[in-house]
N, CA, C, O and CB atoms as a CASP TS submission, in Angstrom:
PFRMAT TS
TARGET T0000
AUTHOR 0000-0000-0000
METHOD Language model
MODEL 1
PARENT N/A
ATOM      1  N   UNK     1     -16.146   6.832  -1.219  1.00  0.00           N
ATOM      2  CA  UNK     1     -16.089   6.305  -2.570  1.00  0.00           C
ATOM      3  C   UNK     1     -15.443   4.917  -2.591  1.00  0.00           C
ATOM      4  O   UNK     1     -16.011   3.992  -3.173  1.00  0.00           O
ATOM      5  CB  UNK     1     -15.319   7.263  -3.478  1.00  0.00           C
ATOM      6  N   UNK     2     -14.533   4.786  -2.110  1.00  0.00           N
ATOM      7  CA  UNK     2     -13.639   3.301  -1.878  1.00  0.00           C
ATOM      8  C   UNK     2     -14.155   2.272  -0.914  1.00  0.00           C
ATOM      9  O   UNK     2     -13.901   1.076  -0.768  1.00  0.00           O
ATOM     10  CB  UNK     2     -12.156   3.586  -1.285  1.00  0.00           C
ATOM     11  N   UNK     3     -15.041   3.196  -0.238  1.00  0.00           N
ATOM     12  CA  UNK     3     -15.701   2.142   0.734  1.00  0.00           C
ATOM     13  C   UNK     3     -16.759   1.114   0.501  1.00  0.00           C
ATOM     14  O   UNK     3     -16.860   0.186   1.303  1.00  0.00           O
ATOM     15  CB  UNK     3     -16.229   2.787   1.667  1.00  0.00           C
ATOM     16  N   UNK     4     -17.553   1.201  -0.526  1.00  0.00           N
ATOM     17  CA  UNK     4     -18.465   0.826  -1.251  1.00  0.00           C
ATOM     18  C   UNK     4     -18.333  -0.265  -2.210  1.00  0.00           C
ATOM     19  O   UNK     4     -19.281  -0.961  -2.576  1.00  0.00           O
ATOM     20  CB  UNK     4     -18.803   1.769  -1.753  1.00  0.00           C
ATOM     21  N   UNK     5     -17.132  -0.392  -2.604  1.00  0.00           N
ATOM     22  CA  UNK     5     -16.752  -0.782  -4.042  1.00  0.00           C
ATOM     23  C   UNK     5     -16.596  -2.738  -3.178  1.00  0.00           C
ATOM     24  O   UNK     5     -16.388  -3.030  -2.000  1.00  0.00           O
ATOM     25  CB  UNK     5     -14.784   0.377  -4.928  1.00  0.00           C
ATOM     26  N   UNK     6     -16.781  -3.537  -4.237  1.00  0.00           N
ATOM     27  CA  UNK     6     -16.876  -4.923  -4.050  1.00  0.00           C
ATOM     28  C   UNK     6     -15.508  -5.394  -4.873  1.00  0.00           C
ATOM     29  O   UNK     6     -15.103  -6.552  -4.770  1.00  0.00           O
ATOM     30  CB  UNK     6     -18.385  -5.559  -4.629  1.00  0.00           C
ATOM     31  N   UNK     7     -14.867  -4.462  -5.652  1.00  0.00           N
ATOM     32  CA  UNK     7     -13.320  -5.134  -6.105  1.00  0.00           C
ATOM     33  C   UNK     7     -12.349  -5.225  -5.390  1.00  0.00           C
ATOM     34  O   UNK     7     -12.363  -4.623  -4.317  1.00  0.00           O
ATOM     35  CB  UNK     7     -12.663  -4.565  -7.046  1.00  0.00           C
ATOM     36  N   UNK     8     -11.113  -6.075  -5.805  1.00  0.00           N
ATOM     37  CA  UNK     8     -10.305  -6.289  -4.702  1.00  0.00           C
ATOM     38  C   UNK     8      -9.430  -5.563  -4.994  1.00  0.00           C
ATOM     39  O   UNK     8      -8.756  -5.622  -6.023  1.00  0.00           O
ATOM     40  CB  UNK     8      -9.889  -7.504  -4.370  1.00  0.00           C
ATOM     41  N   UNK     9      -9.315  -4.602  -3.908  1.00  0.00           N
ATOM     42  CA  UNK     9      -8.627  -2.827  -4.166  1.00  0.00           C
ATOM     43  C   UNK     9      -7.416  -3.023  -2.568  1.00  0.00           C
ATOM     44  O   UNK     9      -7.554  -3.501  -1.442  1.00  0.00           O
ATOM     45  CB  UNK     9     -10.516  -0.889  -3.845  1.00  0.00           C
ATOM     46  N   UNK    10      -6.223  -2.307  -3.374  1.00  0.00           N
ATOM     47  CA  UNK    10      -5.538  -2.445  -2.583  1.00  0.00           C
ATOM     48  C   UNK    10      -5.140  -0.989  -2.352  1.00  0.00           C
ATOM     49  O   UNK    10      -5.315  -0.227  -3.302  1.00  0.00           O
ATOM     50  CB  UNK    10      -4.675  -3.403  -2.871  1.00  0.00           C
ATOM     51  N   UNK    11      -4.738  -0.603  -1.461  1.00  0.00           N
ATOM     52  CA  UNK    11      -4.302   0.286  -0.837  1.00  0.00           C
ATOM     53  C   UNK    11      -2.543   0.673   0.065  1.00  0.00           C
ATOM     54  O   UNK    11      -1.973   0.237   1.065  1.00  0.00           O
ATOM     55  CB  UNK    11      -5.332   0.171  -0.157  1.00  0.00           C
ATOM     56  N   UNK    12      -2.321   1.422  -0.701  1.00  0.00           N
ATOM     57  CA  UNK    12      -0.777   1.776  -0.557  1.00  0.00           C
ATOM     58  C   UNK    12      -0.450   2.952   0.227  1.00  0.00           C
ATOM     59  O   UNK    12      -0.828   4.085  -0.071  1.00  0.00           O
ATOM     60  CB  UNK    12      -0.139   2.019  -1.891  1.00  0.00           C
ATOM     61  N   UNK    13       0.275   2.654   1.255  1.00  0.00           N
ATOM     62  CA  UNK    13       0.047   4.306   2.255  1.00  0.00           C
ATOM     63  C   UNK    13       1.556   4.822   2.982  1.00  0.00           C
ATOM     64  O   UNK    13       1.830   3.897   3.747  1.00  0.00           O
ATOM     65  CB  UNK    13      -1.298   3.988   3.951  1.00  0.00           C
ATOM     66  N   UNK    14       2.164   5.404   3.042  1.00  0.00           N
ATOM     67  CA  UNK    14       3.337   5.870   4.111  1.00  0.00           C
ATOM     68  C   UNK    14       2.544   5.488   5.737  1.00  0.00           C
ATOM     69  O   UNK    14       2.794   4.517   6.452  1.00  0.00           O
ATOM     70  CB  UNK    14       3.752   7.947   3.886  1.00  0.00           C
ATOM     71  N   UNK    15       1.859   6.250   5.913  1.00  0.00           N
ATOM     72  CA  UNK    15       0.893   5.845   7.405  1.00  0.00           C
ATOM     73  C   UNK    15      -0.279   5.508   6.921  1.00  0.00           C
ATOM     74  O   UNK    15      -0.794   6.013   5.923  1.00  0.00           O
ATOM     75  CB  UNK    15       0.571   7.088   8.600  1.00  0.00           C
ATOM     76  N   UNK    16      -0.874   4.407   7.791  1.00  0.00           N
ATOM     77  CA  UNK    16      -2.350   4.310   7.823  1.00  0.00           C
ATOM     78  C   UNK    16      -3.102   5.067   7.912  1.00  0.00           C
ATOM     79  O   UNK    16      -3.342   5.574   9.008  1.00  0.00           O
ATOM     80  CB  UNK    16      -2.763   3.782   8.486  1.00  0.00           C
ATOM     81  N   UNK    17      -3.878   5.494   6.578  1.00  0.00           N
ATOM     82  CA  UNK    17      -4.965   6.707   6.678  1.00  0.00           C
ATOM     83  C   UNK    17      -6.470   6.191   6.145  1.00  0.00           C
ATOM     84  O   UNK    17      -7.579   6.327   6.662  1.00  0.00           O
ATOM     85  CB  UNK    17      -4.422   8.099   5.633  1.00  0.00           C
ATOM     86  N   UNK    18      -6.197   5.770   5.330  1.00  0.00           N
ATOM     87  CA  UNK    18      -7.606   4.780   4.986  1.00  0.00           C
ATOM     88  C   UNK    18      -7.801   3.632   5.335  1.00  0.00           C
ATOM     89  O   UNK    18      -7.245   2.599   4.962  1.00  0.00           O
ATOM     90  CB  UNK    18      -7.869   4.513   3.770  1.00  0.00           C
ATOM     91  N   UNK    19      -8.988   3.872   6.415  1.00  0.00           N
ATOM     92  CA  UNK    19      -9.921   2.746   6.601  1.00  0.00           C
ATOM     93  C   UNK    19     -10.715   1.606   5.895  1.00  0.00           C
ATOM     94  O   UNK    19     -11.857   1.427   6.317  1.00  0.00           O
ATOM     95  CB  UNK    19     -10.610   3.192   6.989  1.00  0.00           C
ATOM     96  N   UNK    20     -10.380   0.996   5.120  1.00  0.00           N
ATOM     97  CA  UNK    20     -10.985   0.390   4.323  1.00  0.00           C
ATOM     98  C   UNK    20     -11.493  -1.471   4.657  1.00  0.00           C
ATOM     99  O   UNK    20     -10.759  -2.364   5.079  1.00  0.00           O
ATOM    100  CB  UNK    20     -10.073   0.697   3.214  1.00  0.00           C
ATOM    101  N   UNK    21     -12.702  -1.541   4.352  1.00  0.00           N
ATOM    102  CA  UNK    21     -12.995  -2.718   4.851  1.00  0.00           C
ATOM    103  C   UNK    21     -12.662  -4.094   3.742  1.00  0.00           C
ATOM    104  O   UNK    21     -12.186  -3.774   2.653  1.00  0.00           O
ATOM    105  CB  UNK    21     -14.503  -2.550   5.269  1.00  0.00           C
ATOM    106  N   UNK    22     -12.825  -5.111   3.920  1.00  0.00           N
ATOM    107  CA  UNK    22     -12.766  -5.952   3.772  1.00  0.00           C
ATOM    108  C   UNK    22     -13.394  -6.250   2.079  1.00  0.00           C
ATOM    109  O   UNK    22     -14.616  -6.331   2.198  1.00  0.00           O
ATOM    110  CB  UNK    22     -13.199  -6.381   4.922  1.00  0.00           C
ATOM    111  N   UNK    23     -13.077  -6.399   0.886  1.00  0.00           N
ATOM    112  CA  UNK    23     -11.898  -7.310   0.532  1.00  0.00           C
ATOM    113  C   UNK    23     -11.001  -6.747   0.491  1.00  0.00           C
ATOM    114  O   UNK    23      -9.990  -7.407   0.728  1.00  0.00           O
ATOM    115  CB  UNK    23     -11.852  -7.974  -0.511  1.00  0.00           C
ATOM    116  N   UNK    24     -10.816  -5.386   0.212  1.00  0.00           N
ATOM    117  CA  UNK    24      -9.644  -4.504   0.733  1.00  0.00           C
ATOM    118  C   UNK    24      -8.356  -4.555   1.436  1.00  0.00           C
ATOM    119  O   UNK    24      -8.519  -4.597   2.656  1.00  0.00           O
ATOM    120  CB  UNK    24     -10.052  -3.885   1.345  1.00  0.00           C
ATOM    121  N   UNK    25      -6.948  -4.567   1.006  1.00  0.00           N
ATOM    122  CA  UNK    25      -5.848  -4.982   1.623  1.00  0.00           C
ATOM    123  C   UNK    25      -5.453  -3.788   1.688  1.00  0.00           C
ATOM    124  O   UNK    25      -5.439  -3.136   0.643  1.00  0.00           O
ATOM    125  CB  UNK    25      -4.991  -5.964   1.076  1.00  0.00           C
ATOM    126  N   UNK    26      -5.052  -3.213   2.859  1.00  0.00           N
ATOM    127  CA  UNK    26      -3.922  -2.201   2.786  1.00  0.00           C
ATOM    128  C   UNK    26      -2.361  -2.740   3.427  1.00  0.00           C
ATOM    129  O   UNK    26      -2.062  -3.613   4.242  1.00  0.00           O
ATOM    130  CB  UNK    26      -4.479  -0.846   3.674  1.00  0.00           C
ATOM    131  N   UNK    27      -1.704  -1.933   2.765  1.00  0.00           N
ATOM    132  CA  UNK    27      -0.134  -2.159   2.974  1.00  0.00           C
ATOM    133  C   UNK    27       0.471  -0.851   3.393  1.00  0.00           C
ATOM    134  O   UNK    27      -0.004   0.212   2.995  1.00  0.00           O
ATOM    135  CB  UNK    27       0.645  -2.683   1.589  1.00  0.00           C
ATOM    136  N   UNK    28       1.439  -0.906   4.136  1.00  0.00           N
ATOM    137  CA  UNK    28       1.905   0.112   4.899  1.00  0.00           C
ATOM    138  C   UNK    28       3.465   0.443   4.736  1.00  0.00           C
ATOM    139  O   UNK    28       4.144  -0.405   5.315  1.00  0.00           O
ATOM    140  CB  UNK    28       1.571  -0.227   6.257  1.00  0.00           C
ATOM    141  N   UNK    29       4.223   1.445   4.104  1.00  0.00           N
ATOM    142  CA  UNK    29       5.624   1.499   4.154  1.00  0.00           C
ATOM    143  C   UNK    29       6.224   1.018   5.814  1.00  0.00           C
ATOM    144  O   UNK    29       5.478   1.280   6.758  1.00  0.00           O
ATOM    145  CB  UNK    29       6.030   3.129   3.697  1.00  0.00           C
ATOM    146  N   UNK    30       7.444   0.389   6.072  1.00  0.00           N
ATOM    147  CA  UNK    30       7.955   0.019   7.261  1.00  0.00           C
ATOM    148  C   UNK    30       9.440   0.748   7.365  1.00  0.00           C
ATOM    149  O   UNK    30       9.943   0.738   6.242  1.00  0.00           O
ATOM    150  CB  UNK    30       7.969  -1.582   7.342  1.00  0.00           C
ATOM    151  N   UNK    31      10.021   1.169   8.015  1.00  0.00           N
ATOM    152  CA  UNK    31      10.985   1.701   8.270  1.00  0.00           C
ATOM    153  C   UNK    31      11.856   0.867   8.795  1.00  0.00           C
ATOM    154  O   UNK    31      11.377   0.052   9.584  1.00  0.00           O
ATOM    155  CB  UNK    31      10.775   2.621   8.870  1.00  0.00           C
ATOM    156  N   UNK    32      14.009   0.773   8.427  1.00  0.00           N
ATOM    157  CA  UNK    32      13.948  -0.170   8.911  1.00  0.00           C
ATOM    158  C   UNK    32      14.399  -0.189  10.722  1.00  0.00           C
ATOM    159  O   UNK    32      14.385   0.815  11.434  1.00  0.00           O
ATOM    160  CB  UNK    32      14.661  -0.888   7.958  1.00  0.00           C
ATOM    161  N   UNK    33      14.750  -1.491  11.147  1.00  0.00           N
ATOM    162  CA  UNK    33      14.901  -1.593  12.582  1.00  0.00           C
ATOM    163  C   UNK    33      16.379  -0.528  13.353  1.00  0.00           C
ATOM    164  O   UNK    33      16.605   0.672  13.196  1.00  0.00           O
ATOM    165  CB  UNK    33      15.124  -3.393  12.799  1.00  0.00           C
ATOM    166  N   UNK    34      16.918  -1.256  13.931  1.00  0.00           N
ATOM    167  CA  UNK    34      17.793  -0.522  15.140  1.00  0.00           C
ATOM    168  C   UNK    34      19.301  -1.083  14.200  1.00  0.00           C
ATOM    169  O   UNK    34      20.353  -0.463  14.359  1.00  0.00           O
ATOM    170  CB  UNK    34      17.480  -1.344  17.265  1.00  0.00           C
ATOM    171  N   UNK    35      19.234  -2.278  13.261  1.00  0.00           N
ATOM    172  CA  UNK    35      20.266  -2.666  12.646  1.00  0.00           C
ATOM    173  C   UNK    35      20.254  -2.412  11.335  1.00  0.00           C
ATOM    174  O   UNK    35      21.131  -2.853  10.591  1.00  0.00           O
ATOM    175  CB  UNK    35      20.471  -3.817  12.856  1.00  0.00           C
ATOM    176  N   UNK    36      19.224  -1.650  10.907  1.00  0.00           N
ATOM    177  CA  UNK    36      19.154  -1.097   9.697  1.00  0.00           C
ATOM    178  C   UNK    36      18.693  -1.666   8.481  1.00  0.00           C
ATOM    179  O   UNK    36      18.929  -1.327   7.322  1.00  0.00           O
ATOM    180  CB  UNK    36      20.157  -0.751   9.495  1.00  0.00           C
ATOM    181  N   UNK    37      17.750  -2.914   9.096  1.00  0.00           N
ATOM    182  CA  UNK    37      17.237  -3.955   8.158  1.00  0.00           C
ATOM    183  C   UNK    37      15.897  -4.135   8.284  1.00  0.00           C
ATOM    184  O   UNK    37      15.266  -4.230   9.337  1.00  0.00           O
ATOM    185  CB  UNK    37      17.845  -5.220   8.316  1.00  0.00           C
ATOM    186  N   UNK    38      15.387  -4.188   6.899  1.00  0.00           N
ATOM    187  CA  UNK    38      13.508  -4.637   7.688  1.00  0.00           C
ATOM    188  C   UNK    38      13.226  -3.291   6.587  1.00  0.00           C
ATOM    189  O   UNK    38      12.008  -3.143   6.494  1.00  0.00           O
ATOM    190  CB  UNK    38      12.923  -4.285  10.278  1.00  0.00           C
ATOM    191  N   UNK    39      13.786  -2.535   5.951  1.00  0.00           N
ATOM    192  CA  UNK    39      12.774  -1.407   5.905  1.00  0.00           C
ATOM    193  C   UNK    39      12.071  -1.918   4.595  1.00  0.00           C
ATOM    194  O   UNK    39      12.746  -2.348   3.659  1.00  0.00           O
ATOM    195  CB  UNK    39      13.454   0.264   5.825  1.00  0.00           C
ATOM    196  N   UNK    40      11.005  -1.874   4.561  1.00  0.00           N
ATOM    197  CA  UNK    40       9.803  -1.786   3.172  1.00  0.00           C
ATOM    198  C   UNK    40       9.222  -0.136   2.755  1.00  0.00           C
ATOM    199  O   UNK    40       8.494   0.679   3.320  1.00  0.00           O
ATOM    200  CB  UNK    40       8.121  -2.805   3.736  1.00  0.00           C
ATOM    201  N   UNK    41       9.971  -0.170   1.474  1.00  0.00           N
ATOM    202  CA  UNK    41       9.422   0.980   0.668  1.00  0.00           C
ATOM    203  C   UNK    41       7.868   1.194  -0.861  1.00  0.00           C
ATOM    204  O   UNK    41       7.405   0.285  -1.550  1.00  0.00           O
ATOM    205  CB  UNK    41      10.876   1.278   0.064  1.00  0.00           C
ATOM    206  N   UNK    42       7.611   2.200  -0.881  1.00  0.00           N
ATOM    207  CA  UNK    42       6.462   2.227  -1.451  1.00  0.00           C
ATOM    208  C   UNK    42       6.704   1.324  -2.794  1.00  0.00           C
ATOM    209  O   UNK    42       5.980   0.453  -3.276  1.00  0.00           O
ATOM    210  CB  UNK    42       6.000   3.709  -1.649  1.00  0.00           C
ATOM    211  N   UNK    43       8.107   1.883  -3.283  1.00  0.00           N
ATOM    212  CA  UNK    43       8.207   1.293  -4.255  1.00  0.00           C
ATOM    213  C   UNK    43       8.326  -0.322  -4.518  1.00  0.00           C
ATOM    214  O   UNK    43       7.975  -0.764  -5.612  1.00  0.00           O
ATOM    215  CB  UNK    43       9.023   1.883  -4.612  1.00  0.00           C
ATOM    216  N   UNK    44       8.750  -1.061  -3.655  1.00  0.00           N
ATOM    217  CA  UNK    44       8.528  -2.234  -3.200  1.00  0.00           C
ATOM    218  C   UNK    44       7.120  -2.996  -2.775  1.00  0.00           C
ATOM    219  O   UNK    44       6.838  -4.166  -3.032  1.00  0.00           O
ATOM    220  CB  UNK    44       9.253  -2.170  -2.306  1.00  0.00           C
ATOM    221  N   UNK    45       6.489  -2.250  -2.219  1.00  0.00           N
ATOM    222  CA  UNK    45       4.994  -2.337  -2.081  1.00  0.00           C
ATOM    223  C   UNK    45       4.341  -1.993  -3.136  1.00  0.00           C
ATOM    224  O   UNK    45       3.181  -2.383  -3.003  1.00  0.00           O
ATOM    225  CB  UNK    45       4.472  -1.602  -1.097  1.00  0.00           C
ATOM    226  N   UNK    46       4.554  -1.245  -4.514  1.00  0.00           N
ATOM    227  CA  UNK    46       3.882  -1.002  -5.569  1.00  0.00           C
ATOM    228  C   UNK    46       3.892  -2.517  -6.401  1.00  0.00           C
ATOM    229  O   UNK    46       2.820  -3.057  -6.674  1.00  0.00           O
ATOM    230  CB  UNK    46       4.544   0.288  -6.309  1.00  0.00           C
ATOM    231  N   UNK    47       5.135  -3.109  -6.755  1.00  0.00           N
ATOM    232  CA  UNK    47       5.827  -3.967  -7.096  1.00  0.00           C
ATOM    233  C   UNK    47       4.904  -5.349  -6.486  1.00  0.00           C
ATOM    234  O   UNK    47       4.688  -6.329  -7.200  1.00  0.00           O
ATOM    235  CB  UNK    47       7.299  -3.644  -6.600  1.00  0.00           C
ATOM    236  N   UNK    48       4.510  -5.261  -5.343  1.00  0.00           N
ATOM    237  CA  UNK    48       4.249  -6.901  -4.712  1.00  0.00           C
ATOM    238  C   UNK    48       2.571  -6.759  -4.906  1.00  0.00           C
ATOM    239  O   UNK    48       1.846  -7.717  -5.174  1.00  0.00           O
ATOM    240  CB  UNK    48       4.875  -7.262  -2.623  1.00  0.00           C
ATOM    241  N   UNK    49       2.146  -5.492  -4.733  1.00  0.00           N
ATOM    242  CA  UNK    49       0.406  -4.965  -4.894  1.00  0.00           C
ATOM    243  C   UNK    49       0.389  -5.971  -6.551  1.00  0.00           C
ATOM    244  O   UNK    49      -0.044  -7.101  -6.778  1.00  0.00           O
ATOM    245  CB  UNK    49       0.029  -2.443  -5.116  1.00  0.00           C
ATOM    246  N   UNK    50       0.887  -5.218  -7.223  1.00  0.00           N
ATOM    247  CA  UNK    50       1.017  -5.764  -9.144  1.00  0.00           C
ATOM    248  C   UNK    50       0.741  -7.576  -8.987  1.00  0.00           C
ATOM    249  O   UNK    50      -0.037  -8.313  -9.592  1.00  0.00           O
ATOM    250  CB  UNK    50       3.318  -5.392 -10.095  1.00  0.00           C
ATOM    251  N   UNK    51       1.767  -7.861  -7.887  1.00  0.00           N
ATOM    252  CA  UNK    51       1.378  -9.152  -8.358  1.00  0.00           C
ATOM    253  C   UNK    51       0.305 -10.063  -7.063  1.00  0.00           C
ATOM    254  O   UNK    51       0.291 -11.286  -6.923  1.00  0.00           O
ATOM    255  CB  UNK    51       2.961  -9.980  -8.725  1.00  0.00           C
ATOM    256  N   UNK    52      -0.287  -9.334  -6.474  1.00  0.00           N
ATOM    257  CA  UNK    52      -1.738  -9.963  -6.191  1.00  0.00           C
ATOM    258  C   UNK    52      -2.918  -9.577  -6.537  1.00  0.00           C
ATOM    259  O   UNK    52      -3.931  -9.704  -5.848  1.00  0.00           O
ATOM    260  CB  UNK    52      -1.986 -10.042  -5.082  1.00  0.00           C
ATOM    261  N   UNK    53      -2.824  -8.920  -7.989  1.00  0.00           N
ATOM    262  CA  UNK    53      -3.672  -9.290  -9.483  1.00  0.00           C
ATOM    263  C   UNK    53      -5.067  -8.183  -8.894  1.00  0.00           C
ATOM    264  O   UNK    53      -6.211  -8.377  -9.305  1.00  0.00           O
ATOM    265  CB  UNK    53      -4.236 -11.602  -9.802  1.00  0.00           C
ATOM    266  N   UNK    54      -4.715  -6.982  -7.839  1.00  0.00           N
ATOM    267  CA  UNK    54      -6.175  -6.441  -7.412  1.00  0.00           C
ATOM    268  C   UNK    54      -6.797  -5.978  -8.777  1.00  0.00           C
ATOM    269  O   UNK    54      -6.286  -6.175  -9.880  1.00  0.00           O
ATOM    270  CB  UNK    54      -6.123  -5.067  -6.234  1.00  0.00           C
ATOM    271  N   UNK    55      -7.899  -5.376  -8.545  1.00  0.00           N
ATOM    272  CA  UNK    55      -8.820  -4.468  -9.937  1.00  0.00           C
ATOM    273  C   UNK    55      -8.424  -3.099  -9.454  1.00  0.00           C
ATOM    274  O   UNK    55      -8.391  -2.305 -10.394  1.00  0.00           O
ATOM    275  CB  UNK    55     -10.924  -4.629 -10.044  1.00  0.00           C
ATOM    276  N   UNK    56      -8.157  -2.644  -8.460  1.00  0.00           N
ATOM    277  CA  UNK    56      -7.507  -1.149  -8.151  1.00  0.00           C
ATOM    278  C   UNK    56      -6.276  -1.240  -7.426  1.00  0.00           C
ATOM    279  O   UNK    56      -5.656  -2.071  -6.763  1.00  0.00           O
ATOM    280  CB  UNK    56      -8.451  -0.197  -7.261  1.00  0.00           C
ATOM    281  N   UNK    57      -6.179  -0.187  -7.772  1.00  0.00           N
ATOM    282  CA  UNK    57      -4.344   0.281  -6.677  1.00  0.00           C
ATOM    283  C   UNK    57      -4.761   1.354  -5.970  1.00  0.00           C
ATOM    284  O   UNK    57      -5.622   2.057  -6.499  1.00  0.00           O
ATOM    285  CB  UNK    57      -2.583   0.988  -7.698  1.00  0.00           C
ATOM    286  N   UNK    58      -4.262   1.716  -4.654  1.00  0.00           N
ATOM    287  CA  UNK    58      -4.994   3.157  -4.527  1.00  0.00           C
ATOM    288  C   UNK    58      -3.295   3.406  -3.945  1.00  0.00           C
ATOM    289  O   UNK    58      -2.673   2.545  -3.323  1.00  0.00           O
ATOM    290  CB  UNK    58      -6.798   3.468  -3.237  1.00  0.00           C
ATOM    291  N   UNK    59      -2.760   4.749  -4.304  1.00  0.00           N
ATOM    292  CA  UNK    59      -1.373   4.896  -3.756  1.00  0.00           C
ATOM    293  C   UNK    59      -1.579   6.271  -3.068  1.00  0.00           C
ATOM    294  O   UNK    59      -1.839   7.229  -3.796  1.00  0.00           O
ATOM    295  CB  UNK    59      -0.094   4.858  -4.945  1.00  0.00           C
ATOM    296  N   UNK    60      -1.481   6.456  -1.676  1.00  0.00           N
ATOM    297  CA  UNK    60      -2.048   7.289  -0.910  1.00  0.00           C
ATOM    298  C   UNK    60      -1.394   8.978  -0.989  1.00  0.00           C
ATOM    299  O   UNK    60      -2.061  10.013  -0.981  1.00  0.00           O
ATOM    300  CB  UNK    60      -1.930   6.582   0.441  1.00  0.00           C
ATOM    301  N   UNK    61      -0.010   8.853  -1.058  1.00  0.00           N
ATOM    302  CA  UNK    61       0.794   9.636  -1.366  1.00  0.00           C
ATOM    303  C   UNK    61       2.137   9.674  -1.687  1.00  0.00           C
ATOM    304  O   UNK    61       2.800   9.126  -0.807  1.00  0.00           O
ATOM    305  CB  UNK    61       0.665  10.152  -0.773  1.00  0.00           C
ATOM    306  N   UNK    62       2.962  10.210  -2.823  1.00  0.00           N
ATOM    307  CA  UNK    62       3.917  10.278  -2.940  1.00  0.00           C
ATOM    308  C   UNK    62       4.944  10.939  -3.060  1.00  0.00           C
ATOM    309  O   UNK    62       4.953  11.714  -4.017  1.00  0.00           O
ATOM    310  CB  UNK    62       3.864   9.961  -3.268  1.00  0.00           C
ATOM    311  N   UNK    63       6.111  10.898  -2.216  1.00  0.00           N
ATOM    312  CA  UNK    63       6.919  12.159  -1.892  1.00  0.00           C
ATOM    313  C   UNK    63       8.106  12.013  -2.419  1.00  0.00           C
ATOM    314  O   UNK    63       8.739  13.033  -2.691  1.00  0.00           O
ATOM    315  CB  UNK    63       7.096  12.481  -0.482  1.00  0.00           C
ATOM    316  N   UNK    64       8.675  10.708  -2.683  1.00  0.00           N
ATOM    317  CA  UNK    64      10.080  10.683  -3.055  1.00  0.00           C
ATOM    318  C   UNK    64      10.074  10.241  -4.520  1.00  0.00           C
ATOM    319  O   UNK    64       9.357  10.533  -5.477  1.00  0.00           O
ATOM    320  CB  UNK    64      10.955   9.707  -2.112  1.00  0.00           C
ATOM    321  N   UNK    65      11.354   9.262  -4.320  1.00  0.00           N
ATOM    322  CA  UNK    65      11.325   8.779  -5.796  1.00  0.00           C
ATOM    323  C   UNK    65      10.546   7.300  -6.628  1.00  0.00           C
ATOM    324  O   UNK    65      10.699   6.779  -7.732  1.00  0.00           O
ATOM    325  CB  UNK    65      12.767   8.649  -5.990  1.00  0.00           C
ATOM    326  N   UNK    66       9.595   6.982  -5.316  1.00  0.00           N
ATOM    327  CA  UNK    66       9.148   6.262  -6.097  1.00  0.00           C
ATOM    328  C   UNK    66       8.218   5.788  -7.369  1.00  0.00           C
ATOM    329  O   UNK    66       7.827   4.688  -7.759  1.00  0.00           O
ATOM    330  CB  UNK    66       9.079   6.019  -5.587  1.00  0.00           C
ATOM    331  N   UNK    67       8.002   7.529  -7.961  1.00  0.00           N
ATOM    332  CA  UNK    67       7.411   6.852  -9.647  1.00  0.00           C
ATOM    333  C   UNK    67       7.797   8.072 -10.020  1.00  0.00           C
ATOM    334  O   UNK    67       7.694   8.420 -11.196  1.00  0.00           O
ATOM    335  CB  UNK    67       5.522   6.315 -10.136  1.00  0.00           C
TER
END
């Protein structure tokens, strides 16, 4: 269904699960490093998706508190 589509659809995931081609952006939660910095959360990635203006959001799954 998502594969097809010609809008610019973004995609929000904990792990990479959808394949999605091109104009399609996916974004990936990051965990952070060995010093405890770096980590990117969904909710942060919901937030930055909003402002590169896609026609869809796709949010893959959600477990904590982010909505």
């Amino acid at each position: 269904m998502l594969a097809g589509l010609s809008e610019r659809v973004i995609a929000i995931e904990q792990t990479p699960e959808l394949m999605l081609l091109a104009p399609a952006i996916c974004l990936t939660e990051r965990i952070s490093n060995q010093e405890g910095v770096g980590a990117i959360g969904l909710d942060e990635l919901v937030v930055h998706a909003l402002r590169m203006r896609p026609d869809r959001i796709v949010v893959g799954e959600i477990r904590h508190r982010e909505f």
